[in-house]
Gaussian input, Z-matrix of N, CA and C with variables (Angstrom, degrees):
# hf/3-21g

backbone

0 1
 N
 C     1     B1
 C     2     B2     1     A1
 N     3     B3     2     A2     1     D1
 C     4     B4     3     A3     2     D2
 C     5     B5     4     A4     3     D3
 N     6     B6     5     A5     4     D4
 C     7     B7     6     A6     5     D5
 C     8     B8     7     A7     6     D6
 N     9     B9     8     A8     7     D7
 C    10    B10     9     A9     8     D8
 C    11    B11    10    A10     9     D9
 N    12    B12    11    A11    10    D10
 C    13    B13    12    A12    11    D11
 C    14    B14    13    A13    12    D12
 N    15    B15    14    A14    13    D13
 C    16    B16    15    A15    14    D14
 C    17    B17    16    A16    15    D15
 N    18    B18    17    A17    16    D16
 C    19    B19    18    A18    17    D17
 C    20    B20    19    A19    18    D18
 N    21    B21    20    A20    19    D19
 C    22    B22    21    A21    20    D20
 C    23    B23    22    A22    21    D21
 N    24    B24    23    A23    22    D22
 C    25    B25    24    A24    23    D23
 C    26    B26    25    A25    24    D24
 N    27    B27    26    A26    25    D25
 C    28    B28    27    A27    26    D26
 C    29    B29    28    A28    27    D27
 N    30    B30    29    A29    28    D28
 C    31    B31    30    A30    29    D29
 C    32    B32    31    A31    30    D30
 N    33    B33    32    A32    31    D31
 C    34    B34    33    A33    32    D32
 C    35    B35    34    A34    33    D33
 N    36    B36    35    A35    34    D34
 C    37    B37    36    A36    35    D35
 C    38    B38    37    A37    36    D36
 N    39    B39    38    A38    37    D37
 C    40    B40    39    A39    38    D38
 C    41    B41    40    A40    39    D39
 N    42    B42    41    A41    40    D40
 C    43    B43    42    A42    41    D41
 C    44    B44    43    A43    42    D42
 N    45    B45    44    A44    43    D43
 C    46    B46    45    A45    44    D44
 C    47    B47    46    A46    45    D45
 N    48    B48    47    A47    46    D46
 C    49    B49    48    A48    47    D47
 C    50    B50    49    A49    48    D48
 N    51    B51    50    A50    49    D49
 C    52    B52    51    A51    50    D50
 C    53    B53    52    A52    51    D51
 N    54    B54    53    A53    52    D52
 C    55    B55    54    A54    53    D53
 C    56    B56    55    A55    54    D54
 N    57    B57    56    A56    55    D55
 C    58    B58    57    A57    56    D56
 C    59    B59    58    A58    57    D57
 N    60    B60    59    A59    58    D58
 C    61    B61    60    A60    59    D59
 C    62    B62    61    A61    60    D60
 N    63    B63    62    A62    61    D61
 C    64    B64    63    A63    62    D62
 C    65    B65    64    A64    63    D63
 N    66    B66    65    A65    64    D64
 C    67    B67    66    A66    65    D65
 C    68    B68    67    A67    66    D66
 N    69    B69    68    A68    67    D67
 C    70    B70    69    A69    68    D68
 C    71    B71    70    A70    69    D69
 N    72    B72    71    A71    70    D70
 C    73    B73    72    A72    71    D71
 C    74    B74    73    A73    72    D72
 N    75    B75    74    A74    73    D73
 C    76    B76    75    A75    74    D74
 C    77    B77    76    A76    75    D75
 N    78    B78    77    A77    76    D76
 C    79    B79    78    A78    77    D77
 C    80    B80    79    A79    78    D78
 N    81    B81    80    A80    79    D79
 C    82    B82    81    A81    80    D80
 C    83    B83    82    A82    81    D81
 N    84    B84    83    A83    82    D82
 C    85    B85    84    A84    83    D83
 C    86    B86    85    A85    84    D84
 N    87    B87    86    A86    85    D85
 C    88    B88    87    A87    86    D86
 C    89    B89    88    A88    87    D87
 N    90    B90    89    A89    88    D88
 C    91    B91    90    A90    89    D89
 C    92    B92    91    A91    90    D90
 N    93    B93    92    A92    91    D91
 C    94    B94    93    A93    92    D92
 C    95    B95    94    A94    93    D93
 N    96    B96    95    A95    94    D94
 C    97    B97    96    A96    95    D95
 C    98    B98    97    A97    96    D96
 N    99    B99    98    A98    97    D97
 C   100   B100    99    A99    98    D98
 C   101   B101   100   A100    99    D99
 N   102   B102   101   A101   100   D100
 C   103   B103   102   A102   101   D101
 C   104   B104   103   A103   102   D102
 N   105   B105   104   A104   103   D103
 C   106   B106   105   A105   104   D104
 C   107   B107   106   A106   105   D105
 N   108   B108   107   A107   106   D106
 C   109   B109   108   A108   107   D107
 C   110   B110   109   A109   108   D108
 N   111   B111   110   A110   109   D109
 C   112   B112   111   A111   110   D110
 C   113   B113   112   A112   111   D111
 N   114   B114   113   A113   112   D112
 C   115   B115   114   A114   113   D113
 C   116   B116   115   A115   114   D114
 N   117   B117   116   A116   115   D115
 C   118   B118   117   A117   116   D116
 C   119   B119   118   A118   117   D117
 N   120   B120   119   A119   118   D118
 C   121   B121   120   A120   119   D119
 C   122   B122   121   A121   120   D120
 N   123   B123   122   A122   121   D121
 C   124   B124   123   A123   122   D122
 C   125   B125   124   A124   123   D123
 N   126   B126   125   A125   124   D124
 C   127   B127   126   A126   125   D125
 C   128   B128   127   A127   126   D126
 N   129   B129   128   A128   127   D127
 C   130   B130   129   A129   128   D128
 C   131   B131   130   A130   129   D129
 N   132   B132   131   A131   130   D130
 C   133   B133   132   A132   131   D131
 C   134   B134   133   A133   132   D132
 N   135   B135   134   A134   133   D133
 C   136   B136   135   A135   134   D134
 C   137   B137   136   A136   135   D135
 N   138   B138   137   A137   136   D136
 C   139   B139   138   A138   137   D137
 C   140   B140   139   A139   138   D138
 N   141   B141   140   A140   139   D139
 C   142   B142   141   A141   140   D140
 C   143   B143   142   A142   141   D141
 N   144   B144   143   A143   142   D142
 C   145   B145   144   A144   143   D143
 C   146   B146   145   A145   144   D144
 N   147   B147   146   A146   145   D145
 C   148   B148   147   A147   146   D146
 C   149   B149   148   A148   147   D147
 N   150   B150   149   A149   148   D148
 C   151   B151   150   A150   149   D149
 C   152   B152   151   A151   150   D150
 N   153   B153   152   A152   151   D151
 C   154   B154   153   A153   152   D152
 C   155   B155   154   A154   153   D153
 N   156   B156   155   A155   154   D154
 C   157   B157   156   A156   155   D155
 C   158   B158   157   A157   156   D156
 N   159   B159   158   A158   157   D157
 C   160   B160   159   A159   158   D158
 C   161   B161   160   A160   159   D159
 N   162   B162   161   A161   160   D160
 C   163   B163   162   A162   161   D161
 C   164   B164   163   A163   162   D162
 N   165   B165   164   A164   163   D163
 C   166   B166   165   A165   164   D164
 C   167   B167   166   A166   165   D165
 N   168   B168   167   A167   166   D166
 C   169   B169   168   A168   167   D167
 C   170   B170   169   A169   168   D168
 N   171   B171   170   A170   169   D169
 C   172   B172   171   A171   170   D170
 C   173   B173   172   A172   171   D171
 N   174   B174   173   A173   172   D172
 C   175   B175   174   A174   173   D173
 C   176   B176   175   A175   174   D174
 N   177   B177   176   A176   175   D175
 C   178   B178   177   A177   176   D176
 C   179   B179   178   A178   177   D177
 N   180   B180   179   A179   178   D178
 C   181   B181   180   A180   179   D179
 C   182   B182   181   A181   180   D180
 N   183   B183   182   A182   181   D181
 C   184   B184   183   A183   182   D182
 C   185   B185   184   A184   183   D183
 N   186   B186   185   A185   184   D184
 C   187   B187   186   A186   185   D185
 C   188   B188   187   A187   186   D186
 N   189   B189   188   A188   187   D187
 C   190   B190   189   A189   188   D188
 C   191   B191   190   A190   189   D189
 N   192   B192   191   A191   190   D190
 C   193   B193   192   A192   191   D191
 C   194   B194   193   A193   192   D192
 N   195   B195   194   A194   193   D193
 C   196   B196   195   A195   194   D194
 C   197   B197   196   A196   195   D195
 N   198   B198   197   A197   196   D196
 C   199   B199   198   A198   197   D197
 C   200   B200   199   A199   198   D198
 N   201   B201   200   A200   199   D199
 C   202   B202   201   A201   200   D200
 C   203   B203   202   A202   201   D201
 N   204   B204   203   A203   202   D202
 C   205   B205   204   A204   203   D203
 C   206   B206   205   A205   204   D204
 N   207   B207   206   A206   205   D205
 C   208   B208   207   A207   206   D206
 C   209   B209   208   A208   207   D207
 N   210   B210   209   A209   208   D208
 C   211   B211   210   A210   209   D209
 C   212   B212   211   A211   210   D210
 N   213   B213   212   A212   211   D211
 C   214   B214   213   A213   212   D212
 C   215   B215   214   A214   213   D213
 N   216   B216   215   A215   214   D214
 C   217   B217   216   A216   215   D215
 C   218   B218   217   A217   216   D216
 N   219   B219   218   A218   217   D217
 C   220   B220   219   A219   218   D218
 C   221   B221   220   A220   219   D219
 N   222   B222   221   A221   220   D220
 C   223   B223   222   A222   221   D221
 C   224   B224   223   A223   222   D222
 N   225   B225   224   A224   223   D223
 C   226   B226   225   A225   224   D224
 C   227   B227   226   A226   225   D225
 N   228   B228   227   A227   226   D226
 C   229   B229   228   A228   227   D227
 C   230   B230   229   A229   228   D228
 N   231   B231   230   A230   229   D229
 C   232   B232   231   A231   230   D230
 C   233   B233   232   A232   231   D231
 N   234   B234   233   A233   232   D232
 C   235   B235   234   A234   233   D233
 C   236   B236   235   A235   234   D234
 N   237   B237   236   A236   235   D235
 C   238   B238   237   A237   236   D236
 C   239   B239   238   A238   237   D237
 N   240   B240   239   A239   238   D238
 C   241   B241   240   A240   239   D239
 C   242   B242   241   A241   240   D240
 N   243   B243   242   A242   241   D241
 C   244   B244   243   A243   242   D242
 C   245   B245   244   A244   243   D243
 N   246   B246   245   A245   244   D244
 C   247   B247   246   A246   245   D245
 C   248   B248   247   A247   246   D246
 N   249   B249   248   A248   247   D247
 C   250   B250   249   A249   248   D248
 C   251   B251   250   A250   249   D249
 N   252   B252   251   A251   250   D250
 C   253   B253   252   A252   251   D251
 C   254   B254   253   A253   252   D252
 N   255   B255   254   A254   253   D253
 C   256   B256   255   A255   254   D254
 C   257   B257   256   A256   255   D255
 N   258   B258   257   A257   256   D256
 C   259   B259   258   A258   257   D257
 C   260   B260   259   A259   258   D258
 N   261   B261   260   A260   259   D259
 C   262   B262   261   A261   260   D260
 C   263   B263   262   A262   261   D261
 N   264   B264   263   A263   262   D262
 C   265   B265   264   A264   263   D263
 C   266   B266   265   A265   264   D264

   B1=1.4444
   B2=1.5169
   B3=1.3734
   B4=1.5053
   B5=1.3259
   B6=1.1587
   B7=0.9805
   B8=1.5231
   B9=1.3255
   B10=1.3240
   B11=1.5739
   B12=1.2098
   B13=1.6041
   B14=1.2171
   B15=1.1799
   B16=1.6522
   B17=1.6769
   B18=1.9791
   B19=2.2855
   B20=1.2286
   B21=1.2597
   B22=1.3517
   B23=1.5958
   B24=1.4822
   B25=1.5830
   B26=2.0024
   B27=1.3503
   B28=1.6665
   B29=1.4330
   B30=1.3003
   B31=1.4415
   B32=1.9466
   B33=1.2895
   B34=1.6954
   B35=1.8158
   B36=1.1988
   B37=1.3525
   B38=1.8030
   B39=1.3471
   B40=0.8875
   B41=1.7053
   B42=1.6119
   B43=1.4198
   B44=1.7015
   B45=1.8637
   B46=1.0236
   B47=1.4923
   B48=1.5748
   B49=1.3976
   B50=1.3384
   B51=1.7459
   B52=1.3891
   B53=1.8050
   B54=1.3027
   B55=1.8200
   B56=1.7662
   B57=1.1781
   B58=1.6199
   B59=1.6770
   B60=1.1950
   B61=1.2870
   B62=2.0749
   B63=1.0835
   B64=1.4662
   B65=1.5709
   B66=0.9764
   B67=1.3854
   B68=1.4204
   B69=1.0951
   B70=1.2867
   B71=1.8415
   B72=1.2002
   B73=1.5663
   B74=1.7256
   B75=1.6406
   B76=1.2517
   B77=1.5069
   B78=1.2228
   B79=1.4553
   B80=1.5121
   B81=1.2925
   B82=1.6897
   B83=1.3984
   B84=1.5371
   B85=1.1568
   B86=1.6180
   B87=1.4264
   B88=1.8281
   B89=1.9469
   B90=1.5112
   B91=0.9487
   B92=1.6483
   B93=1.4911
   B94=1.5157
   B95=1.5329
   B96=1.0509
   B97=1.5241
   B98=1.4091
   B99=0.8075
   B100=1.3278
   B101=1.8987
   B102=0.8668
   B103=1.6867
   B104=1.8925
   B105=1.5139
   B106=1.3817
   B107=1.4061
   B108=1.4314
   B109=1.8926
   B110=1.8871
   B111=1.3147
   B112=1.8726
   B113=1.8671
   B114=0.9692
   B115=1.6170
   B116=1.4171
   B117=1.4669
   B118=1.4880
   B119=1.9066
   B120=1.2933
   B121=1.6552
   B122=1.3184
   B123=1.3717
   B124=1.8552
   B125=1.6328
   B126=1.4063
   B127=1.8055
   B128=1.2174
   B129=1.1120
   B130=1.5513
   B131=1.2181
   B132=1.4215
   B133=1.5730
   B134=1.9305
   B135=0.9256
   B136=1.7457
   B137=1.8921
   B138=1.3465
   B139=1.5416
   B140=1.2759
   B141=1.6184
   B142=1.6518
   B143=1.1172
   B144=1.2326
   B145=1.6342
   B146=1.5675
   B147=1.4519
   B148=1.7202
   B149=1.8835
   B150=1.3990
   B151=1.2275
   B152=1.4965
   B153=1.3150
   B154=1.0993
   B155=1.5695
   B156=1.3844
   B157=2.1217
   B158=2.0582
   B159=1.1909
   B160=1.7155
   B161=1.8424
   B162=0.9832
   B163=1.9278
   B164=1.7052
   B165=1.8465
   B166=0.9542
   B167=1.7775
   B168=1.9147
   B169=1.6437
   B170=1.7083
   B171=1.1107
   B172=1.8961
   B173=1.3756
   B174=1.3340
   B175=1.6127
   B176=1.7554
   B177=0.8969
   B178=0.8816
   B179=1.5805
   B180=0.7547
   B181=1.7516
   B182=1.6363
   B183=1.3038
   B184=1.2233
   B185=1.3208
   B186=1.7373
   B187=1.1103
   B188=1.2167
   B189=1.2112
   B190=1.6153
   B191=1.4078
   B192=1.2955
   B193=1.7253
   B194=1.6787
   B195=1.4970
   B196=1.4099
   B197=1.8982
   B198=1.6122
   B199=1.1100
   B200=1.7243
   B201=1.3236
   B202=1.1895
   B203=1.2954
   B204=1.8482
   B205=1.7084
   B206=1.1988
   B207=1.2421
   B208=1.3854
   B209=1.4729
   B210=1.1755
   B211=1.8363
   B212=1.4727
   B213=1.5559
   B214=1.4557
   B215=1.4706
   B216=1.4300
   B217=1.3024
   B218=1.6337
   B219=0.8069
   B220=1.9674
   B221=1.4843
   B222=2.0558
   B223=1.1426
   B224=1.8618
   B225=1.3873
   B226=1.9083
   B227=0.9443
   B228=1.8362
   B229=1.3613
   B230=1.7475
   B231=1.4671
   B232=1.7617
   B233=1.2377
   B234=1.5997
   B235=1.7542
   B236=1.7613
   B237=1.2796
   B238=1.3820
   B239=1.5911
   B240=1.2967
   B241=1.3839
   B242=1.9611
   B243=0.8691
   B244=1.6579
   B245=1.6122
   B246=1.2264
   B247=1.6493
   B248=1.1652
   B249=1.2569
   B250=1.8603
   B251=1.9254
   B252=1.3291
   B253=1.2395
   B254=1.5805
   B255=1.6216
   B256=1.2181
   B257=1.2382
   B258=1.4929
   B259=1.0610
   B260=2.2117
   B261=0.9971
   B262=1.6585
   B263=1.7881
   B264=1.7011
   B265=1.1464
   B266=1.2572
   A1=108.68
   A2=110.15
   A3=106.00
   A4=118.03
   A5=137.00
   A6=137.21
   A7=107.13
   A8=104.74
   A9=106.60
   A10=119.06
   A11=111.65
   A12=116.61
   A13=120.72
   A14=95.51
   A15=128.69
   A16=116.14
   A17=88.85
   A18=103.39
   A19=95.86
   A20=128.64
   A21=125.06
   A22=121.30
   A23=96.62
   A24=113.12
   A25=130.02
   A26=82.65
   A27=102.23
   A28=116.75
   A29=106.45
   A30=119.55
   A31=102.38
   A32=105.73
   A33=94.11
   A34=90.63
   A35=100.75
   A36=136.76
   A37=85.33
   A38=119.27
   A39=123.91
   A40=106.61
   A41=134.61
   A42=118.84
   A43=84.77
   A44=105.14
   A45=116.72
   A46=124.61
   A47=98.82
   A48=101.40
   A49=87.05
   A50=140.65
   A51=138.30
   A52=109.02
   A53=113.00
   A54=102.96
   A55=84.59
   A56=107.11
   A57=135.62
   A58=108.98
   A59=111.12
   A60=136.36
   A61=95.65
   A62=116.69
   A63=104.36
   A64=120.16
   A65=126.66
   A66=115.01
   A67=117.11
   A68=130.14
   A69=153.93
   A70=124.95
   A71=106.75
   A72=107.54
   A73=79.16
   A74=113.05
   A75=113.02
   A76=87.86
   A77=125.08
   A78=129.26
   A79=136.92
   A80=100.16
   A81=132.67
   A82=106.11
   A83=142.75
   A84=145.41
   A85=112.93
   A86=96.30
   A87=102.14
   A88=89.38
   A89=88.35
   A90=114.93
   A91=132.90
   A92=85.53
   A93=120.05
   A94=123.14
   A95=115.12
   A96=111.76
   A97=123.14
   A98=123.20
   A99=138.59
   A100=138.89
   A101=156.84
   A102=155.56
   A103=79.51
   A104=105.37
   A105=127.80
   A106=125.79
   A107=103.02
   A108=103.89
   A109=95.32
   A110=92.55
   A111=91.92
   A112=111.47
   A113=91.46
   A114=100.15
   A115=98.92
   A116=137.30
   A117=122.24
   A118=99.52
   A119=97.96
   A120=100.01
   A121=102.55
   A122=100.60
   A123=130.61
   A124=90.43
   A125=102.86
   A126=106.80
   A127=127.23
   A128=121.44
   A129=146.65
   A130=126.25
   A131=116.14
   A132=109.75
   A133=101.35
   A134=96.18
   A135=91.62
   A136=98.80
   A137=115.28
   A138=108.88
   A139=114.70
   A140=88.57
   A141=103.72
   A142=145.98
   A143=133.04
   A144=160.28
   A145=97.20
   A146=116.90
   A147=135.23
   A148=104.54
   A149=110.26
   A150=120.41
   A151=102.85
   A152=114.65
   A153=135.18
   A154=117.00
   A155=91.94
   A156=109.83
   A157=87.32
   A158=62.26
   A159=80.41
   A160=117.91
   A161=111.17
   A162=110.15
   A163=110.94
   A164=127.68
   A165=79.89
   A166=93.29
   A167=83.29
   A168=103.77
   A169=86.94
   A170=115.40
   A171=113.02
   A172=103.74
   A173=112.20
   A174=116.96
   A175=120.49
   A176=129.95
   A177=126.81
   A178=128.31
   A179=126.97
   A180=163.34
   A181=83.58
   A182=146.26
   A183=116.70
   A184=115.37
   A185=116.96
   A186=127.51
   A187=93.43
   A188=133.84
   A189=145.24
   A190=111.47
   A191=128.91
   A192=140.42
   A193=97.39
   A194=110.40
   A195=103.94
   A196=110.01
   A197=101.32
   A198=121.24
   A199=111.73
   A200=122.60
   A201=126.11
   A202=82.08
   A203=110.93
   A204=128.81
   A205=111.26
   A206=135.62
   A207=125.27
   A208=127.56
   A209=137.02
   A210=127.23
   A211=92.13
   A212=90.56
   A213=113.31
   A214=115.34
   A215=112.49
   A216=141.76
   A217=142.93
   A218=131.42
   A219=111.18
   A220=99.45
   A221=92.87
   A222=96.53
   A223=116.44
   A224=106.30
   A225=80.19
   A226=88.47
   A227=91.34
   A228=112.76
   A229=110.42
   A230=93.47
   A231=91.75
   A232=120.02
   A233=110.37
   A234=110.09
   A235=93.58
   A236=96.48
   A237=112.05
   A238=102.38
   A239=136.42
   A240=119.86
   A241=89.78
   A242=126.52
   A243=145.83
   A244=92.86
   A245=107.45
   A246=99.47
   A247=136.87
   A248=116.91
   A249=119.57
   A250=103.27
   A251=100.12
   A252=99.02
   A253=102.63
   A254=121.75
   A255=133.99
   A256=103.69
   A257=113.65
   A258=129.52
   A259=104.40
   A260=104.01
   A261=105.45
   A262=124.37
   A263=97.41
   A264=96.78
   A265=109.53
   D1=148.41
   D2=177.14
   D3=-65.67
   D4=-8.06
   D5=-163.09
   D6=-77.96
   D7=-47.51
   D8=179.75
   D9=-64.61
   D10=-16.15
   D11=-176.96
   D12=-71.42
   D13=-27.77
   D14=-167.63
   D15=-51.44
   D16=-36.17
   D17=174.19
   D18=-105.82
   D19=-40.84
   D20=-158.85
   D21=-8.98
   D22=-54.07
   D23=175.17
   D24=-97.68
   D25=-14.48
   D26=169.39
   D27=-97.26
   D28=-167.69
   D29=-173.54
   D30=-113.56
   D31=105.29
   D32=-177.23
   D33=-93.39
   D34=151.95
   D35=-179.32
   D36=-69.18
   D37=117.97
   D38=-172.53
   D39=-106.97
   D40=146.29
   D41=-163.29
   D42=-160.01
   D43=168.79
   D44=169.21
   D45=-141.70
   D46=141.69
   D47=-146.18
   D48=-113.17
   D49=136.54
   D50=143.09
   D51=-89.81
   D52=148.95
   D53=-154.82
   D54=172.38
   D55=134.84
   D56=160.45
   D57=-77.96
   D58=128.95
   D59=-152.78
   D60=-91.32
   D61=127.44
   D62=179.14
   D63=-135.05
   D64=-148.60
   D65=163.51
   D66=-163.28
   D67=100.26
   D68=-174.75
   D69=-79.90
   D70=166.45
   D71=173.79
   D72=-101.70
   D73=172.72
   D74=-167.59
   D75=-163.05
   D76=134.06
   D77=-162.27
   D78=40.87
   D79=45.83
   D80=-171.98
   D81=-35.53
   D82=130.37
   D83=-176.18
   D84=39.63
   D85=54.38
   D86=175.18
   D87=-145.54
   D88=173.52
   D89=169.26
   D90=-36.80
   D91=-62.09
   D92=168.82
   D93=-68.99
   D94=2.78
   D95=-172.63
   D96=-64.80
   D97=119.56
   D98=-174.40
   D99=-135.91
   D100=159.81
   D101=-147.44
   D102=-115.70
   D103=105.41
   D104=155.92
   D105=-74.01
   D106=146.85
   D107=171.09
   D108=-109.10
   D109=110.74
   D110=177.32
   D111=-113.10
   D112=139.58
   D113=-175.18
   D114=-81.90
   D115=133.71
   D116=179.99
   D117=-130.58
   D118=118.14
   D119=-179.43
   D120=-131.52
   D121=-164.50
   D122=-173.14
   D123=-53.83
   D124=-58.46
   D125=-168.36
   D126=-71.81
   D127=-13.37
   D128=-173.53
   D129=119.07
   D130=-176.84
   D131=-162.48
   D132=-106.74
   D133=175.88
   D134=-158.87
   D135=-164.80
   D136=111.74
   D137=150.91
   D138=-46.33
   D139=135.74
   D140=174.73
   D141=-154.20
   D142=96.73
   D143=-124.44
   D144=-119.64
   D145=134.17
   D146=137.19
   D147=-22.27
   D148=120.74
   D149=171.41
   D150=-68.24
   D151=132.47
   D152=175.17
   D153=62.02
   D154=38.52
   D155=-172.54
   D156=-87.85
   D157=154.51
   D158=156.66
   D159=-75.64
   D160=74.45
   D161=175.80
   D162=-21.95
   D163=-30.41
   D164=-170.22
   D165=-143.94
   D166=73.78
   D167=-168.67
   D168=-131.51
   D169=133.40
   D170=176.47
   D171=-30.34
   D172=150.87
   D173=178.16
   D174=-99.25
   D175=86.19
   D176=150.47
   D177=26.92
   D178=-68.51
   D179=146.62
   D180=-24.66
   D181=-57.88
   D182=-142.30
   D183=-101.05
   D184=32.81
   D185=-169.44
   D186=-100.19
   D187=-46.86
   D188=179.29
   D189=-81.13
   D190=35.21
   D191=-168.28
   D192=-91.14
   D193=109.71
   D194=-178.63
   D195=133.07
   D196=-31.68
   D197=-162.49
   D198=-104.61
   D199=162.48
   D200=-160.29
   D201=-98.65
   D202=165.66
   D203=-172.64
   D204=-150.61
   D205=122.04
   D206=152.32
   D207=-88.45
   D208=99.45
   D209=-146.38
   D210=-143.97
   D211=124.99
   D212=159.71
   D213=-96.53
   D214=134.61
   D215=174.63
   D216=155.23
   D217=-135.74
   D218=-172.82
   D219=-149.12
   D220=155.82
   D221=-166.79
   D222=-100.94
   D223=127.53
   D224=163.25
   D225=-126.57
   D226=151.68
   D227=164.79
   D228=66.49
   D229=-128.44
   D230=168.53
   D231=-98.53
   D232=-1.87
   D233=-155.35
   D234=-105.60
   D235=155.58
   D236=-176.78
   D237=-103.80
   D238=124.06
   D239=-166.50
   D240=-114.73
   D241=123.19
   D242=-154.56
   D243=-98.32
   D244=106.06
   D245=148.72
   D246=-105.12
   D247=-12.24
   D248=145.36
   D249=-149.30
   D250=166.01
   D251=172.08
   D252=-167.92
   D253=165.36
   D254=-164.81
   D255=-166.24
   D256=139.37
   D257=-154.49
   D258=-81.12
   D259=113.49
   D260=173.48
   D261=-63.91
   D262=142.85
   D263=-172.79
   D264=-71.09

C-alpha cells in the first residue's frame, strides 16, 4: 500500500495509541470491501495494519479483535501503520 512508502525513506512522527481492537466492514459497497482490523480510542478509530505488512495478506491484528492494545507507530491518512504492539492489562 502506498501508505507505507510514504516513511520508508523519511522519518514518520512516531506516536502511541492505547485503543480496543475491533472488526469492521471497511469500504462498504465498493470494490474493496473487506472485514477490517480498526484500532478504536480517545482520538478516533483508525485501520490498522503491521508496518510494512503486506495490506492484502490476513492481518495479523485480527487475532486479538475484542482486546485492548497499546501500539506504537504512525498515522497516514486513516491507517495506523503498527510497529510493535502488546496487548494491555
Amino acid at each position: 500500500m502506498s501508505a507505507d512508502k510514504n516513511h520508508r525513506d523519511g522519518n514518520p512522527h512516531i506516536i502511541t495509541l492505547t485503543g480496543r481492537l475491533v472488526l469492521r466492514t471497511f469500504g462498504k459497497h465498493s470494490k474493496s470491501e473487506h472485514l477490517g482490523v480498526f484500532i478504536v480510542t480517545d482520538q478516533g478509530d483508525y485501520l490498522i495494519r503491521p508496518a510494512g505488512g503486506n495490506p492484502f495478506m490476513n492481518n495479523p491484528l485480527a487475532a486479538l479483535a475484542g482486546k485492548t492494545i497499546t501500539t506504537e507507530g504512525y498515522i497516514v491518512d486513516y491507517v495506523f501503520l503498527a510497529k510493535s504492539w502488546q496487548e494491555a492489562d
